[in-house]
Every structure is written in structure tokens, then in C-alpha cells.
N, C-alpha and C positions, 0 to 999 in steps of 0.2 A: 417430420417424423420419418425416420430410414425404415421399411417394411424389408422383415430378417428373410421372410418367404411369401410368394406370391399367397391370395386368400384364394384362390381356387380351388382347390382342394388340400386334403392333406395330404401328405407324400405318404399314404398307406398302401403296403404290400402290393394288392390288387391295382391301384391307381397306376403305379408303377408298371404292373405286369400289360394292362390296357395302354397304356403310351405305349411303350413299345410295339406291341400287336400293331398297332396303328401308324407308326415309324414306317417310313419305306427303309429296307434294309441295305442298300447298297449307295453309292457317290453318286451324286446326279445337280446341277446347278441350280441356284437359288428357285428360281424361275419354276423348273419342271417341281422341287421339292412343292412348292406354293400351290401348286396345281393340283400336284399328288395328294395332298394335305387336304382338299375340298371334298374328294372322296370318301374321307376318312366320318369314321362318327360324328365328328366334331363339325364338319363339315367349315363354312367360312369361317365358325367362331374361333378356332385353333388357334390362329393369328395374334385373336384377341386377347384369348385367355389362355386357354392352356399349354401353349409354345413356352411360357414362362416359366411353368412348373420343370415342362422337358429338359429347356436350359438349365436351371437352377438344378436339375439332378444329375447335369450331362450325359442327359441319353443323345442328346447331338448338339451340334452346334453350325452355323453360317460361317466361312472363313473363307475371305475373298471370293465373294458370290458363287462357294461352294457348299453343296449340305454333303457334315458327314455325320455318321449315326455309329451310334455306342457300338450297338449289337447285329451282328450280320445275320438273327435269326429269332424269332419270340422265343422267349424266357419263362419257365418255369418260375412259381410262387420263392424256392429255394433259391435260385438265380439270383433273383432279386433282391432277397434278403442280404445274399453273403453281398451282391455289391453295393446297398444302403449301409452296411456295415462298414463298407472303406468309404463311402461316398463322406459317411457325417465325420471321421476324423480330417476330410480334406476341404470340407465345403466354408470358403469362406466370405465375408461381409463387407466393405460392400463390396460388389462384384458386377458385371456389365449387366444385369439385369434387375439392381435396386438401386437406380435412379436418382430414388428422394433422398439418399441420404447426401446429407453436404460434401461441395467439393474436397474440401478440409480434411475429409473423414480417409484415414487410413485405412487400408484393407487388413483384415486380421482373422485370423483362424477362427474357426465359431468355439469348436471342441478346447481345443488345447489354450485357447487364450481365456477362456473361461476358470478352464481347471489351476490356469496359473494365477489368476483372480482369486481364486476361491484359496490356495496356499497360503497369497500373502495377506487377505482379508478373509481370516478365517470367521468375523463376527458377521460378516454379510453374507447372509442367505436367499433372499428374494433375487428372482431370477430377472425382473424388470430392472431392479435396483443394479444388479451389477451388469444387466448390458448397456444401462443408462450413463456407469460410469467406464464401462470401454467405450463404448462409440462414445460416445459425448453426445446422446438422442436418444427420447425415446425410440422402443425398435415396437414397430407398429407389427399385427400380425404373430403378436404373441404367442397363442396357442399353440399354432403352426410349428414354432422353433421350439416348443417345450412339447410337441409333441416327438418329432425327429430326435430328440435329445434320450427324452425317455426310451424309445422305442429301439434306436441302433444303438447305441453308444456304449454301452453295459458298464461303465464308470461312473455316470450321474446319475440321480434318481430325482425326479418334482415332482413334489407332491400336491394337493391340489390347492395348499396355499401358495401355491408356486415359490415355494422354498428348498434352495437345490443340496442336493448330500452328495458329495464326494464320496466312493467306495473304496474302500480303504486298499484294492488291486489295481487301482489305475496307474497306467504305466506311464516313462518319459515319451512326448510327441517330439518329434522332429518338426521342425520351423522351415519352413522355405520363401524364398522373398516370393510378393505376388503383387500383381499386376490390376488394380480395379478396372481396367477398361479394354484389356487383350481378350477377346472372345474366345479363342482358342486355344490361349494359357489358361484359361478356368476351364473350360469344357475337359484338357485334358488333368488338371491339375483332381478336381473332382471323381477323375475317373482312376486316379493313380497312379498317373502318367508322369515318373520326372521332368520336367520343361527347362532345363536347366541351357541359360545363357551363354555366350561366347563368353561377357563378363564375368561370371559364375569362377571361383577358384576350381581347379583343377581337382580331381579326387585322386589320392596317391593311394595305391592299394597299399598293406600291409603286406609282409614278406610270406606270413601263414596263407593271404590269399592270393599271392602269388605262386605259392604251392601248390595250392588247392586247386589253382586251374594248369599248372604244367600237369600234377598227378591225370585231372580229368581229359586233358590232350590227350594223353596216352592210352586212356582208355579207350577214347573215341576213335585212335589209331589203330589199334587193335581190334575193335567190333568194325572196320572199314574190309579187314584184312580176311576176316572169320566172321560168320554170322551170330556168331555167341562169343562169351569171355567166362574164365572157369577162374575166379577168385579163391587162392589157396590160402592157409592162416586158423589158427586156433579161433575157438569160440571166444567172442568177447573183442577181437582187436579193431573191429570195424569195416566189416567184408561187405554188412547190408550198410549201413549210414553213407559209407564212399557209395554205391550203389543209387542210393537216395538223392542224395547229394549232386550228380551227375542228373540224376532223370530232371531233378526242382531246378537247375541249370538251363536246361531246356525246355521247360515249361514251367513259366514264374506263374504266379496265382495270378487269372487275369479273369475273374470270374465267367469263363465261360468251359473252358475245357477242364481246367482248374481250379475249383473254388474253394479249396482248402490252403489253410498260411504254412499246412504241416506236412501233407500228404499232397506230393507232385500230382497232377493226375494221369501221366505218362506212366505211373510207375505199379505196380501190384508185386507182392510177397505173397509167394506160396509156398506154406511150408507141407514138407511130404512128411513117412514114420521112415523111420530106419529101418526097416523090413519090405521099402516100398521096391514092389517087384512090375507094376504095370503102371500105365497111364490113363486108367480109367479116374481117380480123383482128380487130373487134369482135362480130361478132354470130355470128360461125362462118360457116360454108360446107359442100356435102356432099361426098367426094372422088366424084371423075369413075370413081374404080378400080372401089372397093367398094361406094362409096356411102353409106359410112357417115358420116355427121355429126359433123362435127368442133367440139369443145363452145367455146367462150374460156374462158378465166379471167373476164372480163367478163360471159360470160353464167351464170357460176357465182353472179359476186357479186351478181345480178339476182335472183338467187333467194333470196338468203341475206336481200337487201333485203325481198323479199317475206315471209319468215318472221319476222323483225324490224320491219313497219310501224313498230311503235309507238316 
């Protein structure tokens, strides 16, 4: 019997948030991580159990008697969620830490090979039934995987006769070949990470996004030269999206500075009136009342800029 996820716990929000906490946050060799780790809550039993879960969620991984860790800092409950979000479209079976499933057993997407199951057998419902007929095994540790499923996935729904529905917004998954036994191809792969081999075909840009980054050179040539750039053009042609477009260039969603698929986090829109004659809507103002200081949103992302330099 292949077990889909460690029984230690479930991978709920909190569980998440306390590994981490517990995580030393920076590279350090097998050796010292092992050491560091006896400190922890967990103390010796870490090892035993709940290192499993860590892996399975790649908040870090061992790679060549290196530890490296997800996040170089504790995670807020929100953190956590938006990267359980990418985690369950990337987390797949078996993987260097489920063992028992048979050698035989191909590695395969949890999410997307499921959802492609469920298209072409639409009369199979039951969630044991159709991971019995991908992996070719029962997957032990059931609850566990139709808990993660329910919980990030927002395309499946099981219910508690563990019968799964498809939502009629689930999108195309992209496929990537994987690895059951590379430590550090699932650590990263889980985490979002392209891992793409020397073997891997080539990716040829198309000619639109070969535009798309001459135009954003230029920009980036431009803000080198001047500390601003004054985008001229009628309403409507795309003055904020190019704008956009450049900031998400530079900072992909990687849920830590950016946790949005839509919104860079490098980037904020502030819009002024047409009459705007001062920069108190930017830079704040104190009230006349109380006198208390009235913060912007602008001068929040001033700060965020400043914790973010790099």
C-alpha cells in the first residue's frame, strides 16, 4: 500500500505555519540542520515524524548533505495558504518520501492526473477507486490526501462519501516529467520551481514575447538613465498593463514578497483627481482634529520597498 501523505498530521494551515517557525531559516549542512532540529518542539522525534510532512510540503529538503529551507523567514497564516495553493497543483506520487509504493509505480501529478481521470471516466466517483486505478495500489493515508485536495485545490470537491466532483472552472495543468527519487527535483518542483533538464526541449519564445521583453529593455534603459519614466498615450492603449507587466517580470509570484498570480508585489497604482494640486493623498497629512497622522497606502509600499531593496 503507497501512503499518498505522511499520517502525522494533516497539512492544515497552522501545521504549516509551526514547521516553518521551527525551520532554521538559512543553508547550513546536513549535520548542523540535525542538531538544530533537536532544539526544536519536536525535539529528537522531528527525524522520525514530522521531517516527512516538511518534505512532502517542500518547506525544505537535504541535497548533497546540504539543508536548504523553503523560506528565509516565519510565514504568516496567508503565506501559507497562497503557497499550499501552488504546492497541491505541483505535489506529486510517488515521490522520495512514499517509500511503499512499488518500484513499478510511476510518478504522477496528484491534482492534474486525477482531474484527467475524472474527464475520461466520468462514472467513477469515489476518490479510493480512482487512485487505486492510477497508481495501481491502494493509496494508504486517505483522509490526509482528500483532505489537501478539498482544502487548496478549489476545482475538486469530496464529499464525505469520498466522492469527488469536478468544478466545472478547472483549468488546463501543465505536465512536467518528474523524477520519484531526486530529492531536490520534488523539493523544488512542489515549491514551483521549473527544474528543467539539459534533456528537456528547448523553449522558443514566440515573436509577441520576444516584443515584450525588447519593449521592457527599454524601459528598464530608461529608468537606469532618469529616476522615473513619464508614459504618454490616450486612455485605454496600455500605459498601466505595460507598467504591470514589467513590475511581474521582476518579481514572479513566489509567495513570499509576492503572493498574488495577478498583482506583482513590486508594483502599486495610485490614482490622483484631476484637480490634484498637492501630495498630501500621497505622502499622508496629520488631521487638524487629533493630530494623528494619517499613513497612505503609498507610504506603506515605501516601506515594504525598503525591506525588499534587493
Amino acid at each position: 500500500m503507497g501512503d499518498g501523505l505522511v499520517k502525522w498530521r494533516m497539512a492544515k494551515i497552522p501545521t504549516v505555519v509551526e514547521l516553518v517557525s521551527q525551520l532554521p531559516k538559512e543553508e547550513m549542512s546536513e549535520l548542523q540542520f540535525r542538531n538544530e532540529m533537536k532544539h526544536s518542539i519536536y525535539g529528537e522525534g522531528f527525524i522520525r515524524t514530522a521531517y516527512q510532512l516538511a518534505c512532502q510540503l517542500g518547506l525544505y529538503c537535504i541535497d548533497n548533505g546540504k539543508y536548504i529551507p523553503r523560506f528565509t523567514h516565519d510565514i504568516t497564516e496567508s503565506e501559507a495558504k497562497t503557497f499550499m495553493e501552488n504546492w497541491i497543483w505541483n505535489y506529486y506520487m510517488p515521490n522520495p518520501y512514499t517509500k511503499s509504493f512499488i518500484k513499478t509505480c510511476n510518478p504522477k501529478y496528484v491534482l492534474s492526473t486525477i482531474i484527467s481521470y475524472l474527464e475520461s471516466h466520468p462514472e467513477e466517483k469515489n476518490l479510493g477507486a480512482i487512485c487505486f486505478n492510477i497508481w495501481e495500489e491502494p493509496i494508504g493515508n486517505l483522509p490526509n490526501l482528500k483532505y489537501v485536495l478539498n482544502e487548496y485545490s478549489k476545482v475538486i470537491t469530496i464529499n464525505n462519501s469520498n466522492e469527488v466532483i469536478l468544478q466545472p472552472n478547472y483549468k488546463e495543468i501543465m505536465k512536467e516529467q518528474l523524477d520519484r527519487n531526486d530529492k531536490k527535483k520534488f523539493y523544488d518542483i512542489v515549491g514551483g520551481i521549473s527544474c528543467r533538464t539539459s534533456d528537456t526541449k528547448p523553449i522558443v519564445p514566440t515573436d509577441d514575447e520576444i516584443s515584450l521583453v525588447s519593449q521592457q529593455y527599454s524601459y528598464i534603459s530608461a529608468i537606469k538613465a532618469k529616476p522615473f519614466l513619464i508614459l504618454g498615450g490616450f486612455s485605454g492603449t496600455g500605459k498601466s498593463q505595460q507598467v504591470k507587466e514589467l513590475a511581474f517580470a521582476a518579481c514572479p509570484c513566489d509567495g513570499i514578497l509576492n503572493t498574488s498570480e495577478t498583482s506583482p508585489g513590486n508594483y502599486l497604482l495610485v490614482s490622483v483627481k484631476p484637480n490634484w494640486h498637492d501630495a498630501s493623498d500621497i505622502t499622508g497629512f496629520r488631521s487638524s482634529v487629533n493630530k494623528n497622522y494619517f499613513v497612505t497606502v503609498f507610504m506603506r509600499f515605501l516601506v515594504k520597498a525598503k525591506a525588499y531593496e534587493s
